[in-house]
C-alpha positions, 0 to 999 in steps of 0.5 A: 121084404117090402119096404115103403118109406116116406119122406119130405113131411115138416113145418110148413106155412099156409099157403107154402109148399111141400114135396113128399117122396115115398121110395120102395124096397122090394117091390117095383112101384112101376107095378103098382097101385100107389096112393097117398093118405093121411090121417089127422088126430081123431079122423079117420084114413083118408085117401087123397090122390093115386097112381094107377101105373097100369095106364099111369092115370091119376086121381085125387080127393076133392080136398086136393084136386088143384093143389096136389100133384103124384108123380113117379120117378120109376129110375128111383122106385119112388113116388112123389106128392107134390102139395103146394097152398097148403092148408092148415086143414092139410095138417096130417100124417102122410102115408103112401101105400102100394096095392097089387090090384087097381081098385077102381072107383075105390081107390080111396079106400085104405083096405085096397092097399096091400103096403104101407109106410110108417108115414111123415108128419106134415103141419101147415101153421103159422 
């Protein structure tokens, strides 16, 4: 059974920093498409950044290119998402999901995925 649970969300000031961790059971994220989304109360799932481990390239929504970082610690099967001057618009539940098969130019879409996390709460507010 496949388990992905994330990790690391919290209070946070703008302009502050938080790493989110995301930690796999029963699957190796190495194999894996792994993206991070987010959903904010009304809004719809958005996509923000991806790892495609098949050539360990990344991608990133324009709200967090210069901001975000995803990274992998394969020792540990867990996927990171650095977020540093963080925004009260970054205010969201964080989900990571894996997806057997690189999606492409649609790797920000949320049906490419195959798992998800419960997800973590993340609040930027003073």
């Amino acid at each position: 059974e496949v388990h992905l649970v994330e990790s690391g969300g919290g209070l946070v000031q703008p302009g502050g920093s938080l790493r989110l961790s995301c930690t796999a059971s029963g699957i190796t994220l190495d194999y894996y498409t792994i993206g991070w989304f987010r959903q904010a109360p009304g809004k719809e799932r958005e996509g923000i950044s991806c790892i495609n481990n098949s050539d360990d390239t990344t991608h990133y929504a324009d709200s967090a290119k210069g901001r975000f970082t995803i990274s992998i610690d394969n020792a540990k099967n867990t996927v990171y998402l650095q977020m540093n001057s963080l925004k009260s618009e970054d205010t969201a539940v964080y989900y990571c999901a894996a997806g057997v098969s690189w999606a492409g130019s649609r790797w920000y879409v949320a049906s490419t995925y195959d798992y998800w996390g419960q997800g973590t709460q993340v609040t930027v507010s003073s």
